[in-house]
N, C-alpha and C positions, 0 to 999 in steps of 0.2 A: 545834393543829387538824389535824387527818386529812380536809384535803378531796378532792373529787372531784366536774367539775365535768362535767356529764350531759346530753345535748343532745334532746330531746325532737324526734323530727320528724315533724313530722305534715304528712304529705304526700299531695295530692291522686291519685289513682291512676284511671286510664285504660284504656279497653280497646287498650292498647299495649306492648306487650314494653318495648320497645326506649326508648317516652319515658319509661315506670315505674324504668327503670334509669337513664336520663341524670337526670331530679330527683333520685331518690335519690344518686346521686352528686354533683350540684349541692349536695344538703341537708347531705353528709355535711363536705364541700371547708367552705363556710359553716358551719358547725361548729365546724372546727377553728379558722376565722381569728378567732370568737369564743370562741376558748381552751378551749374543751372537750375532755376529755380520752377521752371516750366517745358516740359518739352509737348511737341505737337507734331503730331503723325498726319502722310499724307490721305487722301480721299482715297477710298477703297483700302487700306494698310492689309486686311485678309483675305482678297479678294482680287483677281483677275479683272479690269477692266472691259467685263463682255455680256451683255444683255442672259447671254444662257446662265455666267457665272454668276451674276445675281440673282438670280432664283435659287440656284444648286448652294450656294452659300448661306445665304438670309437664314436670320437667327432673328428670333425673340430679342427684345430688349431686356425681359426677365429670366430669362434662361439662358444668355447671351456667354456661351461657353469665352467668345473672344473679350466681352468687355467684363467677365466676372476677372479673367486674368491681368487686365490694363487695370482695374479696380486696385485686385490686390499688389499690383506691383507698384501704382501709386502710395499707398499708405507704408510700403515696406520701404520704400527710398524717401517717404516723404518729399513727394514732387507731385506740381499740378500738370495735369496732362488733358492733353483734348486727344482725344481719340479720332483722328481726323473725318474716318468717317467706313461705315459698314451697310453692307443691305439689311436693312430688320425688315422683319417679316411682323405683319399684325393680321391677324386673322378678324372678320368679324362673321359672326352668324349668318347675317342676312345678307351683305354682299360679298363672302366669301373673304379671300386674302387678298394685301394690299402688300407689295413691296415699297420702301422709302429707302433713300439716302442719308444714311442721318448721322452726325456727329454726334458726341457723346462726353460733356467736359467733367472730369474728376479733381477735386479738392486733392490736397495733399495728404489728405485722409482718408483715400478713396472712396471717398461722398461723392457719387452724381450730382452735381450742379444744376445739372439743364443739357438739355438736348437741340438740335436744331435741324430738321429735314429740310433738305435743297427744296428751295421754293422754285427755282424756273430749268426745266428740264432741258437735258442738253441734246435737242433736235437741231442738227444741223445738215444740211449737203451743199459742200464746196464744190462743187464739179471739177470731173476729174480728180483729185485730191482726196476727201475723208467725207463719208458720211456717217450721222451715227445717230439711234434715235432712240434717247432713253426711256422714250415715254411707251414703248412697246412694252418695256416691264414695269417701270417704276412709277410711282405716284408723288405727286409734286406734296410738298409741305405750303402751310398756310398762317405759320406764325414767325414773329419775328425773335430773334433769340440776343437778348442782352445779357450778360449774366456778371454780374456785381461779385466779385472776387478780394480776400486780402491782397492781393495783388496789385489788380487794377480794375476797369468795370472792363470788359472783351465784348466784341459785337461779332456773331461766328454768320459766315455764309458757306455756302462748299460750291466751288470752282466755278462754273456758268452766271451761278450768283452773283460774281463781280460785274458783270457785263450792265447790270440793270442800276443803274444811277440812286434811283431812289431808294432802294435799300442800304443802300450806306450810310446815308445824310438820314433818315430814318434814325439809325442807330447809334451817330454821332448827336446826332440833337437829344437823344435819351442817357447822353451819359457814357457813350464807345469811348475808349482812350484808344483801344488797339482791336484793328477789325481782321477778323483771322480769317482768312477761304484758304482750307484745306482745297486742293484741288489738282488736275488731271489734264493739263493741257497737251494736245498732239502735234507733230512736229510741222502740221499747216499752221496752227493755229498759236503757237506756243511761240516761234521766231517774232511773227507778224506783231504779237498783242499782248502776252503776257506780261513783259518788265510795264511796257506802256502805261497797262488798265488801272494796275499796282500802285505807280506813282500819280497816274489820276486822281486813284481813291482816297490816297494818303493827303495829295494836295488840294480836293475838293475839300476835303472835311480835316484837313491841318489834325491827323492824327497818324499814328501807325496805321501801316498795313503791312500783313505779313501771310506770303503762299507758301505753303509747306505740299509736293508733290513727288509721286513716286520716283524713283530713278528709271535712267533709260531700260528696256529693256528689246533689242531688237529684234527675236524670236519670237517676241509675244503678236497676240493678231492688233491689239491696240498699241502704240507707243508714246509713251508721255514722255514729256520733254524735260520734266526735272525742274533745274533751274527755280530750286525755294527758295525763296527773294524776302528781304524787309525794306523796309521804305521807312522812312523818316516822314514828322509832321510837313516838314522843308521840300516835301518830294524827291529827297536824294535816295538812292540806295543804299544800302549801308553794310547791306552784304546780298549776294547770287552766287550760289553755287553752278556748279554745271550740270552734265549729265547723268551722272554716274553716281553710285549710290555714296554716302559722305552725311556724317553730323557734323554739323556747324554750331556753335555757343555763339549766338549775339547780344550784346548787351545793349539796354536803350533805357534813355532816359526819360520818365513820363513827363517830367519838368520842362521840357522843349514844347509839349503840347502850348502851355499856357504862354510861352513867352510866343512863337509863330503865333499865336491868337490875338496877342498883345500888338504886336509889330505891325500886322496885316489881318484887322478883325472881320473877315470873310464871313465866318456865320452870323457876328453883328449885325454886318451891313446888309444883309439880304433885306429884298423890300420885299417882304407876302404881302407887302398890300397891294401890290401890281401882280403879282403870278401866282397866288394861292388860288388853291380850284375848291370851287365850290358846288356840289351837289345839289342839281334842283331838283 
């Protein structure tokens, strides 16, 4: 057995710097003392889910008061953590400052691994129901982020990302065992589609997939629906929490990968030589 045991934290988030980073550090401490070898915080962890609060918030990645603390408190528990995901702020010269979404994974040695900014923004209007359009502040990412771990290889997307097909299979064809979207679904979009997309992605590409998101909070002007979910290679769930803020410990086994691959060889069998696109 090839475990790996995975800490779902779904944490209640505040319009407070400073308490959004003392929980999370809290979440991550309680983590480890239940044997977890990884924990993964949701999208936005220090951060108010709201076009204003991601400007008011955004931090440097090198002066990144929140992730110098998720840094240090990886190496001090010795635990790998992804940082699910913060507003950084990059300034350029010439075109001025640029906000992103961007995850942030740490080594058990609080080494930075690799980063990954939300590539497809979450412009959406449900009529009647939710609208919300991130691209009023944020700026989309344009790299794919795999990141080869003692652990296992991880392929990280953040929340709307699931939605887009090819980015998964992308990252499963380079080596993904477990494809993580921190992420922020609201309570239109979160009943409707979230376990769904999950077990999609997991069953498309016969590997993990696992959403780590905020807990409910109904006073906030956004509400996410919670509900951190892992999915099995088998497209089973194998754990969902509900609303409410709650660490989960799941343990999963990378060895199911190869055997669902064996059983039912899906990525084998793909013909690109009938649907590969080719650029003229």
């Amino acid at each position: 057995m090839n475990s790996i045991k995975i800490a779902l934290c779904q944490m209640n988030v505040v319009d407070n710097k400073e308490k959004n980073i003392e929980k999370a550090i809290q979440m991550i401490r309680q983590s480890k003392k239940q044997g977890a070898d990884f924990a993964i915080l949701p999208e936005m962890f220090n951060c108010p889910y709201e076009n204003e609060k991601f400007i008011e918030y955004a931090e440097e990645l090198d002066g990144s008061q929140t992730l110098k603390e998720i840094s240090k408190i990886a190496n001090e528990e010795s635990i790998h953590v992804l940082a699910g995901s913060i507003p950084e702020l990059e300034r350029d010269g010439e075109n001025g400052e640029s906000i992103y979404n961007t995850a942030v994974f740490f080594d058990n040695n609080g080494k930075s691994l690799g980063k990954h900014r939300k590539m497809h923004l979450f412009d959406i209007d449900v009529k009647g129901k939710i609208y919300f359009k991130e691209s009023d502040t944020l700026s989309a990412g344009n790299e794919f982020t795999i990141i080869k771990t003692d652990l296992a290889t991880i392929g990280i997307g953040i929340c709307y990302d699931i939605r887009f097909v090819e980015l998964s299979r992308i990252m499963a064809l380079n080596g993904a065992e477990i494809l993580i979207f921190p992420g922020a679904f609201n309570l239109t979009t979160g009943p409707a589609h979230w376990e769904l997309l999950f077990r999609s992605r997991a069953l498309d590409n016969q590997a993990f997939a696992i959403g780590v998101a905020p807990a409910l909070d109904k006073e906030a002007n956004y509400n996410s629906y919670g509900h951190s979910i892992a999915v099995n290679p088998w497209g089973e769930v194998i754990e969902e929490l509900d609303y409410g803020e709650e660490l989960k410990i799941v343990e999963i086994d990378l060895d199911e990968i190869k055997r669902v691959r064996e059983e039912i060889p899906v990525l084998k069998n793909r013909r690109v030589d009938l649907y590969e696109i080719n650029k003229k």
